[in-house]
C-alpha positions in Angstrom: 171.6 10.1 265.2 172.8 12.1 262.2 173.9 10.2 259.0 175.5 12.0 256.4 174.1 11.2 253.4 176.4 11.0 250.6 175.2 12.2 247.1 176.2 10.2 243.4 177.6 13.6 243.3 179.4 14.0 246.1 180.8 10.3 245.6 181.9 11.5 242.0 183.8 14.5 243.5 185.6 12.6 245.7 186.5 9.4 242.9 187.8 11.9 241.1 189.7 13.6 243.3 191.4 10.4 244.6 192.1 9.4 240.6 193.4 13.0 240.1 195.8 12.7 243.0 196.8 8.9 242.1 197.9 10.1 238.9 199.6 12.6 239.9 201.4 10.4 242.4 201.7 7.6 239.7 203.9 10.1 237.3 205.6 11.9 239.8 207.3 8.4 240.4 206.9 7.4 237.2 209.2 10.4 236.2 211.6 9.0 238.5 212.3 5.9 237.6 212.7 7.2 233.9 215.6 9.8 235.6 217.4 6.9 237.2 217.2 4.5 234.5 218.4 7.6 232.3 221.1 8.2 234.4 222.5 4.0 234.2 222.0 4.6 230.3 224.6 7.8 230.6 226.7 5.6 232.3 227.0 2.6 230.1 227.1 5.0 226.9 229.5 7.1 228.4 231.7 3.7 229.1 230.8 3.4 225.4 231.8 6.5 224.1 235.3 5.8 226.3 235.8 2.7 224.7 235.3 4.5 221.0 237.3 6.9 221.7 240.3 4.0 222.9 239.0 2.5 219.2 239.5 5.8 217.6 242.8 6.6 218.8 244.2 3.3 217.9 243.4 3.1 214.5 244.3 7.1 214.2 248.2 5.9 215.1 248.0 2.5 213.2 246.8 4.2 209.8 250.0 4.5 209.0 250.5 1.0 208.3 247.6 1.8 205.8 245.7 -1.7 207.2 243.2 0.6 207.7 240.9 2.4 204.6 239.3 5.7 205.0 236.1 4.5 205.5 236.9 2.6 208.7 238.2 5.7 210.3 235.7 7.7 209.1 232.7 5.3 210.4 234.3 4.8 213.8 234.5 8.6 213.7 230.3 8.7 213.0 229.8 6.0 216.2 231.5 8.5 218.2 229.5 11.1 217.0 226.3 8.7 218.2 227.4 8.0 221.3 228.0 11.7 222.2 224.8 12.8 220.6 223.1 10.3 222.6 224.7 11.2 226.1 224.0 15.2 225.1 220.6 14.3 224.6 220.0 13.0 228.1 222.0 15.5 228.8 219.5 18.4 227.8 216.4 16.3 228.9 217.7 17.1 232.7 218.9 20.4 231.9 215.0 21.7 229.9 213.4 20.2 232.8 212.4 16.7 231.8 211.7 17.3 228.1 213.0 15.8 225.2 213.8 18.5 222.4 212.5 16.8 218.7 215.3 18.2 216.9 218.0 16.1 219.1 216.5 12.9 217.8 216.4 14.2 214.3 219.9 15.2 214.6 220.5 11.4 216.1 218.7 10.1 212.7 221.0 11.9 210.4 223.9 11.3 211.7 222.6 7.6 211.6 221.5 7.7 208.3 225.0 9.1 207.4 226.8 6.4 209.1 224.7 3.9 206.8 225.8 5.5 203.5 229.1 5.5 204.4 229.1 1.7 205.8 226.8 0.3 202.7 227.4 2.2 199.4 227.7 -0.4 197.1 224.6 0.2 196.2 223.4 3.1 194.4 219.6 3.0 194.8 220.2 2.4 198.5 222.1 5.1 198.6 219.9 7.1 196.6 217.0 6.7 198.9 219.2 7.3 201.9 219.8 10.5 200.8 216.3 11.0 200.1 215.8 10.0 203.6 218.1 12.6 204.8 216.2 15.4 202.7 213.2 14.2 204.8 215.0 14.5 207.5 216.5 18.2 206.8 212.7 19.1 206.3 211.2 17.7 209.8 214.8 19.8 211.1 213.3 23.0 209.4 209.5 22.5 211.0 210.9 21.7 214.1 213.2 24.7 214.4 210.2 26.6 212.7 207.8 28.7 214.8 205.3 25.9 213.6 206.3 23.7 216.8 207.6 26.5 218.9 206.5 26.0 222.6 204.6 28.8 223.9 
């Protein structure tokens, strides 16, 4: 009768093996569930960005009647500029292989930060540190477009 003995190492090996492969499984379907449920979010912002666009074009004909100020047109303007920043971004995560490039979101956060001047600027300290808040912003751009965080 021949047994095979099985070492603590040999039971190690093989734990670890089986973990490695689980996790391997675990985010290749992982990563799949985050490209479909990406794919639904392109869809309803793209339904967004439609409707914006319907939003824009309307008030763009009615400012004639001058019901509606500058600012309005130029904020609808900014959520347009969102909405498309948001579809290009998981736009480029398919097309640089499942990555999310930093300087998209920062991109995304100024273009927020804008749209929040321009919407509350009756105050001038909040303005003040939204525009500091853009500098900040402008300097994470810099580092990120920098060799500093340049993929090798």
């Amino acid at each position: 009768m021949c047994h095979a003995r099985v070492t603590s190492a040999g039971y190690a090996s093989a734990v670890r093996n089986f973990l490695k492969t689980g996790a391997k499984v675990l985010a290749k379907s992982m990563k799949r569930w985050l490209a479909v449920m990406l794919c639904v979010l392109a869809v309803i912002l793209l339904a967004f960005l439609v409707r914006e666009t319907w939003t824009l074009i309307l008030i763009l004909l009615d400012s004639g009647k001058d019901s509606h100020n500058g600012y309005e047109i130029i904020e609808a303007i900014i959520i347009w500029f969102l909405f498309f920043e948001f579809i290009a971004l998981i736009a480029k995560y398919f097309a640089s292989k499942f990555h999310f490039p930093l300087r998209y979101f920062i991109y995304i956060g100024i273009t927020a930060v804008i749209r929040l001047i321009i919407v509350d600027h009756q105050k001038p300290m909040s303005t003040l540190i939204y525009s500091l808040a853009i500098l900040v912003l402008m300097g994470a751009l810099y580092i990120a477009n920098s060799r500093l965080l340049k993929r090798m």
